[in-house]
N, C-alpha and C positions, 0 to 999 in steps of 0.2 A: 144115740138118742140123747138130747138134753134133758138133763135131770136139776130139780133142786137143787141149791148147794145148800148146806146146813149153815146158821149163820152163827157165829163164834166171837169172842174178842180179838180182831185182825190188829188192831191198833194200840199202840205205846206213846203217847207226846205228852212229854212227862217236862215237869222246871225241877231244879235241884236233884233232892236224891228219894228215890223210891223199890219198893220191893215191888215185883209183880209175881202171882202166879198167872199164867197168859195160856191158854190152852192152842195148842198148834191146831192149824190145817194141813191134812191132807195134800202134801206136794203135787201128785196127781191133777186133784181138782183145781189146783190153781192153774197148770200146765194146760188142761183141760177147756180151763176161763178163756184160752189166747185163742183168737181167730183173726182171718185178713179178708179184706175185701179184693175181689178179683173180677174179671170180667171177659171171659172166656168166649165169648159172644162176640169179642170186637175182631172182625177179621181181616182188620187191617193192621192188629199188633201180635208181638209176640208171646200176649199171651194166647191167641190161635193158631200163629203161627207154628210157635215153634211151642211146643204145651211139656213135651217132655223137660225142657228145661228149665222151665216156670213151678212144674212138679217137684222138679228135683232143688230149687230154692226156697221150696217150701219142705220140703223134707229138712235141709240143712237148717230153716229156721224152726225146726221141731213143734211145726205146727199144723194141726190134722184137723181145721175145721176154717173152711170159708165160706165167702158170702159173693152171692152171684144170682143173675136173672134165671128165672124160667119162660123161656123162649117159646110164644104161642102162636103170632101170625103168620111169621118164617121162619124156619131151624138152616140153621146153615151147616152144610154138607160135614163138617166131621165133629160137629159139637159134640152127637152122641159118643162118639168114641173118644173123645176128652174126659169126657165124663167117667166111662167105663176106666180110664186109666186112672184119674183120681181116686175111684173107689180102692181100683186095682191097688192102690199106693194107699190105700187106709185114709184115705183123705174124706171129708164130709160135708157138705153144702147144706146151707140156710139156702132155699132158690126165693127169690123176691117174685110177686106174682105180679102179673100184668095189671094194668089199671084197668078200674071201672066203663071206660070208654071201651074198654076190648070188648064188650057180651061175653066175657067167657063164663061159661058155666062150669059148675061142681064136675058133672059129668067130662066138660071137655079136659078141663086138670086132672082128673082122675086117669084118662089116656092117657096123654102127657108125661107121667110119674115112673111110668116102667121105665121109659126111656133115659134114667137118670139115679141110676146105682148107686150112686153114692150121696142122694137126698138124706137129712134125718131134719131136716124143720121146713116149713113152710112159714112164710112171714107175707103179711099185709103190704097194698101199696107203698112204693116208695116215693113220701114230700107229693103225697098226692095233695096237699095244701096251696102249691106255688100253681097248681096245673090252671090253664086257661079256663077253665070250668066253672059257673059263676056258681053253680049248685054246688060245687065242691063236699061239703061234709056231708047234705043228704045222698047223695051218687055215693060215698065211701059209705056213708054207715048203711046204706040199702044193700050195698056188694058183699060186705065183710063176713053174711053168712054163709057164700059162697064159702069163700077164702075157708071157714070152721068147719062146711061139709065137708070140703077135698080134706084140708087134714084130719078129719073123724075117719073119714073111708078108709085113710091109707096109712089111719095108724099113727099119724105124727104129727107132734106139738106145734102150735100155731104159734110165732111173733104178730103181736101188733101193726096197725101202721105207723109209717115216721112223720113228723111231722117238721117244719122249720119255722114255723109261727109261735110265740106266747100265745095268741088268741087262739089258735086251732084246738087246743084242748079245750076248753069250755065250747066249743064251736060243736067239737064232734060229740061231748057228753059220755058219759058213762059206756064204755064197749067193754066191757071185762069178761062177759059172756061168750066173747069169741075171741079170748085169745088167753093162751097160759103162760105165756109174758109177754110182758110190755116194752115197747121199744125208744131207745131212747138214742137220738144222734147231738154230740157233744165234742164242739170244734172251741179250742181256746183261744185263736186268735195270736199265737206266741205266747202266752202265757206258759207260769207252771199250773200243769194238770193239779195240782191241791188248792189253785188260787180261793179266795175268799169271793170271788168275783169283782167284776169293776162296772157294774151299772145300779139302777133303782133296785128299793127294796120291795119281795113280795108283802102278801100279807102276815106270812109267815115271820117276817124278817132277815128273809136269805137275798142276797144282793143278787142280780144279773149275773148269767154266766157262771156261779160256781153250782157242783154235785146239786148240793140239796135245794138251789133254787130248780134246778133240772125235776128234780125229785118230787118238791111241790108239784109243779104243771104235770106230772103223770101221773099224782093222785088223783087228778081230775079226771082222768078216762079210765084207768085202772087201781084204782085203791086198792092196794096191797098185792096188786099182783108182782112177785118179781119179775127183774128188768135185765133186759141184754142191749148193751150199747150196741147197736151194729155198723156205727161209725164214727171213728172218732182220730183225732191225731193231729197233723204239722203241716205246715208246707213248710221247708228245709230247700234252700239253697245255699250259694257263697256268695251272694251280694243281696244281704236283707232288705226286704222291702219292709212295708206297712203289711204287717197280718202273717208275715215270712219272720223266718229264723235263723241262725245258721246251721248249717248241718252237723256242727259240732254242740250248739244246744241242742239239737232234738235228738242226738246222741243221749246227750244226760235226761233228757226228758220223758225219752218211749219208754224204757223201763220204769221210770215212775211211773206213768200213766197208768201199766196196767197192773202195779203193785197195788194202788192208790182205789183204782178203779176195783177190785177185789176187795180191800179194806170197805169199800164205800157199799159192799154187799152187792155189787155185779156179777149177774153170774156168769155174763161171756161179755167179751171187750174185740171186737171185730177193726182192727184199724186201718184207716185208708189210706192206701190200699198197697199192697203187692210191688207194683212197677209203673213208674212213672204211663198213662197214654193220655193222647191225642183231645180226648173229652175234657178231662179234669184240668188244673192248674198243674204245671211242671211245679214238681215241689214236693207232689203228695208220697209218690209211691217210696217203697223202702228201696227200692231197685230203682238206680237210670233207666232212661230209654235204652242204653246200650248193655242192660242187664248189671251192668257193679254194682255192686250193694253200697249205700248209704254208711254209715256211721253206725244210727241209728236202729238198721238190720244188724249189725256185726252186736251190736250192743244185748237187742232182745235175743237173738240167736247163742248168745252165752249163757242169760240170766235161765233160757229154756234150758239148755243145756245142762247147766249145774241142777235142779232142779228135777232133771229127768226123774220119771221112777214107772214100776207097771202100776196097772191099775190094782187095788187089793180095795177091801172093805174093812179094814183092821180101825177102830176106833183110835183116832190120834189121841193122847196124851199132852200131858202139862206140862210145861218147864218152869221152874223155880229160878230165876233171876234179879238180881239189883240193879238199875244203871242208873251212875250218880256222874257229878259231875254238870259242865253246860247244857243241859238238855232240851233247854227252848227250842221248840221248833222241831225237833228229833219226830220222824216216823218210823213206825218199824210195821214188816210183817213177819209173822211165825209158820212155820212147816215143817211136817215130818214126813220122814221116809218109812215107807216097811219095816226096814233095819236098822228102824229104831232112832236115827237116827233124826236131830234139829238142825234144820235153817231158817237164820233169821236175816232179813234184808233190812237194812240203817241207812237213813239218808237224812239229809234237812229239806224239809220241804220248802224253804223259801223261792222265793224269784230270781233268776240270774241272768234276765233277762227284759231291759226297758223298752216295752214295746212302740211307746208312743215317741219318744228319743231316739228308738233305735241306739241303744248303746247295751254293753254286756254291763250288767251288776254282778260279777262273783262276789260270792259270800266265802265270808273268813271261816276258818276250820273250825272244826271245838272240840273240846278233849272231853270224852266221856268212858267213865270206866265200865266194864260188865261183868257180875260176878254170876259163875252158876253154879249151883248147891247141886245134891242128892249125886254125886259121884260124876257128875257131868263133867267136859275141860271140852273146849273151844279148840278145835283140832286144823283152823284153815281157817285163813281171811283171805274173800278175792275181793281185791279192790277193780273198780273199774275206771274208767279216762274217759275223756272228751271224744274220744275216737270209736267207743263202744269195745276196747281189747280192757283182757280184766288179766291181774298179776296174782297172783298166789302165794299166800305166806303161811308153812307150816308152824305150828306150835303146840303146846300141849300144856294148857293152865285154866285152871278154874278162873282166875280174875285178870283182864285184860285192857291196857288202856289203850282206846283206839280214838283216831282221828276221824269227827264224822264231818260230811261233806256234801257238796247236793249232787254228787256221783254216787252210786250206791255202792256198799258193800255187802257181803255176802258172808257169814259167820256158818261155819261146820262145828255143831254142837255135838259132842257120844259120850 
C-alpha cells in the first residue's frame, strides 16, 4: 500500500562552513520511493516472454514496486500468471487504467482486479492529453470517477492522470477529489535531474523544466496533494544524440535522480523503464534488449543495496554534523537504519553534461570536511564511478576530509 511519507529536512547545499542538526529519514522509506516502469503486456518482448528473468532483474535491483497497464479489451494468455509471480516475488504494481474511449465501467475494473495479486494502486489515464480526442479534458474529467469508484471498492489509493502539456493542467481544473496523489511525468532531456531548468519562467518564477516549475502546474489540478513521479529518466546510449546521453552519464545521473527526487518530497519515482522494447526510444530501459544491464542499473542496484533495511516504525533520529570547506553546490541526503545506524549520500549537483554541444562538462572536485559529534565516527565511504561499481573505504573518525563529486558517495555514520 502507498502511504504518506513524512516530510523532513532531506537537503544540505550549504557555501562555506556550517553546523546542521538534519533529522534523518527512514532508509526504508526511501528504498520504498524506488519504482520501474514495465510492460508485461508487450508479447513480443521479454518482458512476456521470458518474465522469470525480468523478476529476477528486478529482484537484483531491489526494487518491489512497478508500473504497468491494466489490461481490459484483451488479456493475453499468461499475463495473469506474470502477475501471480510478481506478487509471488513481493513485487507491487501501480496498473495504469484504460482510457476514456474504453466505456469501461467501475464495475467492469472492479472484475478485472482479482486477477492481479499483486496491485496496491490504481492510477488515472495515461497522456490522455496527446490522445486524438478533441474533447479530451471533459471525456477525462467525466471518467475519472470511475477510475475513484474502482479504487474506493478495492481498497486502493488512486494516482492522478499524467499529463505532457503545460496547458492540460488548467485545461483539466481542479481534480483532487479523485485522486490521493497526483501524478507527475518528468523527462530532462540529458540534463542533470537538479537542473534549475532551461526554458520560460512561470508565474511563480521557476524556469521550464525544473522540480518546482513541475510542481507549480500540479497545483493546478491538485493543490497539495502529494506526488508520485511515475515516469521519469534518460535515454542512454554510446553515440549521444540530441535529447541522449551516454551511458556513463546516466550512470552518475539515476542515482541522483531519485536521491534528488526524494529530497524534492516524492513520494515514489517510478523510472523508465526496466529494459530497453520495441515501443519506446532504444535508450530508456536500465536493461539492453539483450537483457545486460546499463551502467546506470549497476549504479541504483548498489545505492538500493547499501541502503537495504526491513521495514520498522521506529521514529528516525538527528544527526549532529559540521561540513565546511567548498560546499557550493554540495547536496546531501540523510537516513537511518533500525540499528541505529546514519547514511548520508554527497554529491554536487552540478551539470556534467552540454546538451546542446553535446560535449561532457566534468566538474572539478572539492574538498569538504564532515565533522560528527554525540559519539558518532564515519565508519565507510563507498565512493561510486562512471560505471555505476562503488569502492569501499573503511575508517573510523569523527572528522573526515572527503573529495565531493557529481558521482555520489555514500558515508556509514554509528
Amino acid at each position: 500500500m502507498l502511504k504518506i511519507l513524512p516530510l523532513a529536512l532531506f537537503t544540505l547545499s550549504l557555501m562555506g562552513s556550517a553546523t546542521a542538526q538534519q533529522r534523518a529519514s527512514r532508509a526504508y522509506d526511501f528504498l520504498n520511493s524506488v519504482g520501474v516502469n514495465t510492460h508485461f503486456t508487450y508479447t513480443d518482448t521479454a518482458y512476456y516472454q521470458q518474465p522469470s528473468t525480468l523478476i529476477q532483474a528486478l529482484q537484483d535491483l531491489h526494487v518491489s514496486h512497478i508500473r504497468d497497464g491494466l489490461s481490459y479489451s484483451w488479456i493475453a494468455p499468461n499475463l495473469y500468471a506474470i502477475h501471480a509471480m510478481l506478487a509471488q516475488a513481493g513485487i507491487h504494481a501501480d496498473l495504469v487504467t484504460p482510457n476514456p474511449q474504453s466505456g469501461a465501467t467501475a464495475a467492469q475494473l472492479d472484475a478485472l482486479l482479482p486477477n492481479y495479486p499483486d496491485v496496491e494502486a490504481l492510477e488515472g489515464p495515461n497522456e490522455y492529453d496527446q490522445t486524438d480526442d478533441p474533447n479530451w479534458a471533459a471525456d477525462l474529467k467525466a471518467y475519472l470517477p470511475t477510475v475513484w469508484q474502482a479504487g474506493e471498492n478495492a481498497q486502493l489509493p488512486v494516482i492522478g492522470p499524467s499529463f505532457t502539456q503545460p496547458t492540460s493542467y488548467p485545461a483539466i481544473g481542479v481534480i483532487s477529489g479523485y485522486m490521493n496523489f497526483n501524478n507527475l511525468h518528468a523527462y530532462w532531456g540529458g540534463r542533470n535531474p537538479e537542473t534549475w531548468g532551461w526554458g520560460g519562467l512561470d508565474t511563480q518564477g521557476h524556469a521550464y523544466g525544473s522540480f518546482k516549475w513541475s510542481m507549480d502546474k500540479l497545483n493546478m489540478d491538485g493543490p497539495d496533494v502529494p506526488v508520485i513521479m511515475t515516469e521519469s529518466g534518460y535515454v542512454a546510449n554510446q553515440t549521444p544524440t540530441q535529447g541522449a546521453i551516454s551511458e556513463s552519464i546516466e550512470a552518475v545521473y539515476a542515482p541522483r535522480l531519485l536521491l534528488h527526487a526524494w529530497n524534492e518530497g516524492i513520494s515514489r519515482t517510478y523510472i523508465y523503464e526496466l529494459m530497453d522494447d520495441p515501443s519506446s526510444t532504444t535508450g530508456y530501459g536500465l536493461l539492453r534488449y539483450d537483457l545486460s544491464p546499463r551502467p546506470a542499473y549497476t549504479a541504483i542496484a548498489n545505492l538500493t543495496k547499501l541502503l537495504s533495511d526491513e521495514q520498522g516504525s521506529f521514529a528516525p533520529d538527528t544527526l549532529n554534523y559540521s561540513l565546511t570547506g567548498n560546499t557550493m553546490g554540495v547536496e546531501t541526503s540523510l537516513f537511518e537504519k533500525q540499528d541505529g545506524s546514519f547514511w548520508l549520500a554527497i554529491w554536487l549537483k552540478g551539470s556534467i553534461y552540454d546538451v546542446d554541444a553535446q560535449n561532457p562538462t566534468p566538474l572539478d572536485h572539492q574538498r569538504v570536511r564532515i565533522s560528527v559529534s554525540g559519539g558518532q565516527s564515519v565508519r565507510c565511504i563507498w565512493t561510486f564511478d562512471e560505471a555505476g561499481n562503488m569502492t569501499p573505504f573503511s575508517l573510523n573518525r569523527a572528522t573526515v576530509s572527503l573529495s565531493v563529486n557529481s558521482t555520489i558517495r555514500v558515508l556509514r555514520i554509528s
